[in-house]
C-alpha positions as CSV (number, residue, x, y, z in Angstrom):
1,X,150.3,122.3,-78.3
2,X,150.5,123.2,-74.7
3,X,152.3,126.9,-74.0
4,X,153.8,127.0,-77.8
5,X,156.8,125.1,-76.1
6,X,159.4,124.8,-79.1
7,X,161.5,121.5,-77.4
8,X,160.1,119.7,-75.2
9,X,163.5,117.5,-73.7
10,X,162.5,116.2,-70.3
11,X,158.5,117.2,-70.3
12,X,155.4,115.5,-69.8
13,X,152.0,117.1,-70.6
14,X,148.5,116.6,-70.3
15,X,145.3,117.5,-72.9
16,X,143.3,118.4,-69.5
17,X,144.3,118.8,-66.4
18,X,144.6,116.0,-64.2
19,X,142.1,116.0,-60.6
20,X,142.8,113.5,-57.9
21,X,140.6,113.4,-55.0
22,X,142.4,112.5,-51.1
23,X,140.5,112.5,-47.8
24,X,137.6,114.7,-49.1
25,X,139.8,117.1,-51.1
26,X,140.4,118.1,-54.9
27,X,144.1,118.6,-55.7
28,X,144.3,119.2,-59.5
29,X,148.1,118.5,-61.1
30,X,149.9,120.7,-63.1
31,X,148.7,120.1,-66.6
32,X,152.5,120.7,-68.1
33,X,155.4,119.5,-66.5
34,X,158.8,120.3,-67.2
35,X,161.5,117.7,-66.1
36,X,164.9,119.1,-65.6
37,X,168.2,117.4,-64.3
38,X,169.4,118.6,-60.9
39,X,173.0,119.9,-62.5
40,X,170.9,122.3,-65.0
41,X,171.3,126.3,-65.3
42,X,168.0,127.5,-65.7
43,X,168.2,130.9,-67.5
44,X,164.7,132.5,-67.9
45,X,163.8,134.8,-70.7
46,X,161.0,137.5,-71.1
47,X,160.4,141.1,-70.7
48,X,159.9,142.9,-68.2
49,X,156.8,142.3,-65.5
50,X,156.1,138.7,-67.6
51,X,156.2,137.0,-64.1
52,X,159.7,135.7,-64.1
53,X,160.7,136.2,-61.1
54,X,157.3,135.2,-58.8
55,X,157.1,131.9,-61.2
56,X,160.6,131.1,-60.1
57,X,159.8,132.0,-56.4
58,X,156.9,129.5,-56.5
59,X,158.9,126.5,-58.4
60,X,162.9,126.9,-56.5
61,X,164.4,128.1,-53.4
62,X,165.5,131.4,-52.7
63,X,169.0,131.1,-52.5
64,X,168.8,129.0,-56.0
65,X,167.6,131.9,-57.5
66,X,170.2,134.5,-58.8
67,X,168.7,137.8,-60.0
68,X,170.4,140.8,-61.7
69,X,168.1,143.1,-59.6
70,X,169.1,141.5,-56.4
71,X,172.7,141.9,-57.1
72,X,172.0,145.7,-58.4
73,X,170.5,146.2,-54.9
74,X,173.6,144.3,-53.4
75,X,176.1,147.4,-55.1
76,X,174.4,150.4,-55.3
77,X,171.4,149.5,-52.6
78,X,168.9,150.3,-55.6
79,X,167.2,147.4,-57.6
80,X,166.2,149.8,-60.8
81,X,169.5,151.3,-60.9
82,X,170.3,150.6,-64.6
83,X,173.6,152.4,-64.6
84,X,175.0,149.8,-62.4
85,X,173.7,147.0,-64.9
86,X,177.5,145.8,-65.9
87,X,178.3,145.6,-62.3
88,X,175.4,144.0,-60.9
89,X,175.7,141.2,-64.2
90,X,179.3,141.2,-63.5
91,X,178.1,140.3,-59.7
92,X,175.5,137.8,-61.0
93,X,177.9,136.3,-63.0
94,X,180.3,135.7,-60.6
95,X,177.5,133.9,-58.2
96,X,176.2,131.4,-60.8
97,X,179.7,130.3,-61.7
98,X,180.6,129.9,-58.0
99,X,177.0,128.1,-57.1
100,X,178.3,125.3,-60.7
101,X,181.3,125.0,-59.4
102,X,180.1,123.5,-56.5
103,X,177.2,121.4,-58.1
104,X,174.3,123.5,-57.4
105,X,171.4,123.6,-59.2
106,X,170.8,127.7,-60.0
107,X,168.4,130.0,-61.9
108,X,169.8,133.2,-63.5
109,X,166.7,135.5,-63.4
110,X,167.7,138.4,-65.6
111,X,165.7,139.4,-68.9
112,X,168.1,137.8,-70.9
113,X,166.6,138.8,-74.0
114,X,170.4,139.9,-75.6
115,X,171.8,137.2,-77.4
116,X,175.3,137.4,-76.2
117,X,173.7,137.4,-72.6
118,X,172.9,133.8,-73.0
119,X,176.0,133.1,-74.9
120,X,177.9,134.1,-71.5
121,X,175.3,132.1,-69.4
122,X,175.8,128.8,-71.7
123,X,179.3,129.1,-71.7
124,X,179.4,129.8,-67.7
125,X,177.3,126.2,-68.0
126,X,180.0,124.3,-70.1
127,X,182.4,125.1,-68.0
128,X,181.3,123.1,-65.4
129,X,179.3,120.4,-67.1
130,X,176.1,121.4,-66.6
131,X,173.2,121.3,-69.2
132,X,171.3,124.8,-69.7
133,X,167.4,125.4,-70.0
134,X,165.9,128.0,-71.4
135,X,162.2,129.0,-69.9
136,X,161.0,131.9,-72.0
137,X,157.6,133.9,-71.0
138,X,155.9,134.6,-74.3
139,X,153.3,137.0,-72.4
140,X,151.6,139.2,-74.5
141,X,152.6,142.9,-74.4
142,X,149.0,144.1,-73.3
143,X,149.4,141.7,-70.3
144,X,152.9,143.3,-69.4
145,X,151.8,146.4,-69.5
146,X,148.7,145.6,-66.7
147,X,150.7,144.4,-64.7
148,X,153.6,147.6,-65.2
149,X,151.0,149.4,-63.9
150,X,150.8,148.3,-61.1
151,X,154.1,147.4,-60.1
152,X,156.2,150.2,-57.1
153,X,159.0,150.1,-60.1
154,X,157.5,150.5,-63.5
155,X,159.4,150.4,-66.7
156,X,159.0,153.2,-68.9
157,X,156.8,151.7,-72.0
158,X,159.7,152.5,-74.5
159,X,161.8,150.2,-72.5
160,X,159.0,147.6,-72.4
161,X,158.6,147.5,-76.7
162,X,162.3,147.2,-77.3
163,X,162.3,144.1,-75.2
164,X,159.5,142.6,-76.6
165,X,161.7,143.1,-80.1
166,X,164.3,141.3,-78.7
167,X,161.7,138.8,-77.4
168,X,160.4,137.8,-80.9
169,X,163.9,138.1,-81.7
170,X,165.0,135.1,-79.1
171,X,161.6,133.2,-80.2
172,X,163.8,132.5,-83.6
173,X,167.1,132.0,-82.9
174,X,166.6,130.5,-79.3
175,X,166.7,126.3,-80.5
176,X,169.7,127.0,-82.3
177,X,172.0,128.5,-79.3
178,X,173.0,125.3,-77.7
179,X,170.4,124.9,-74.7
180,X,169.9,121.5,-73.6
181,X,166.0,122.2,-73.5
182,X,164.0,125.0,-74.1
183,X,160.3,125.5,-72.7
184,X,157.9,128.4,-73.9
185,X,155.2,129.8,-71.6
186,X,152.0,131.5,-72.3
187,X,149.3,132.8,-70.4
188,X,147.6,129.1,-70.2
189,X,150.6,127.8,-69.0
190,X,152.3,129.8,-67.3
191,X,150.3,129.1,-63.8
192,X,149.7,125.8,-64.8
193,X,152.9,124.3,-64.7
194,X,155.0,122.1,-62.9
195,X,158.8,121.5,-62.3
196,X,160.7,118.2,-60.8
197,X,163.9,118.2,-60.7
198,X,165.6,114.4,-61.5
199,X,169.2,113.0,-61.0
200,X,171.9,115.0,-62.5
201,X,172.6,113.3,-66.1
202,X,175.8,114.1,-68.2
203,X,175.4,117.3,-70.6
204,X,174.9,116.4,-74.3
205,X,176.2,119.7,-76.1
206,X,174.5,121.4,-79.3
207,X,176.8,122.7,-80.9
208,X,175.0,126.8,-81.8
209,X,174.9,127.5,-84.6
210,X,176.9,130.8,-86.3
């Protein structure tokens, strides 16, 4: 079971990673790929320094990529600035509705490890037809803290244990909230995998459950 992935709508993967050899050199494919359709919101989930945000830089374009920090820095010129957090989602909010509206395939790359965070995100999706994916980063805690460390803005290590609650939390209720797919990353996977992005398809809703 590659990455603990708990619905796998839309993916392809492989045992062992696949090598090809062209004009002398080894290119070696992504041994998980996750198929997505181009009108899909993307909304990834994890905690803190999990790699969110430099997986989605490697995979989409920057100006597909909405971020709560990003828009935090956009009002109050400070990225950490939790004080500012229903502004900056307000912000964030606002961006992603605007970027459906017009078609636009967009990632929301917040935490979004609150349950009525996602509700707002898969309700922003309905609106305008578009199917929602869910990418969570199951990263261990001991990874996350490493890489805290050595981050310019670290989260204080309280903050960093409540989200992992909230993580395990999302782990279990996460394939009964409506998402269209839902893909779960681990350490193996979490470098290993691909992303194409196919022709938009009509949304099939899931009804959440209560």
């Amino acid at each position: 079971m590659v990455g603990a992935t708990a619905r796998r709508n839309g993916a392809r993967e492989r045992d062992i990673p696949l090598q090809i050899r062209y004009l002398g050199l080894l290119f070696q494919l992504p041994l998980y790929e996750i198929l997505l359709p181009r009108n899909t919101l993307i909304v990834l989930c994890g905690p803190a320094a999990c790699g969110k945000s430099t997986w989605a830089a490697l995979h989409f374009l920057p100006t597909q990529i909405v971020s709560s920090d990003n828009c935090r820095a956009m009002v109050i010129d400070d990225p950490a600035d939790q004080s500012v957090s229903r502004h900056a989602f307000d912000l964030m909010y606002f961006i992603i509705e605007k970027r459906l509206k017009l078609g636009r395939l967009t990632v929301a790359d917040a935490t979004n490890l609150e349950r009525e965070h996602r509700v707002t995100l898969n309700r922003i999706a309905g609106k305008f037809q578009f199917n929602t994916a869910a990418i969570i980063f199951n990263i261990s805690m001991e990874d996350c803290l490493a890489r805290n460390a050595t981050r310019g803005r670290r989260v204080p290590e309280e903050a960093l244990g409540h989200q992992f609650m909230l993580l395990e939390r999302t782990l279990r209720t996460i394939e009964s909230e409506g998402f269209n797919y839902v893909h779960t990353l681990d350490e193996s996977t979490q470098s290993g995998v691909g992303v194409r992005i196919a022709r938009s398809v009509s949304r099939q809703f899931r009804r959440p459950a209560p």
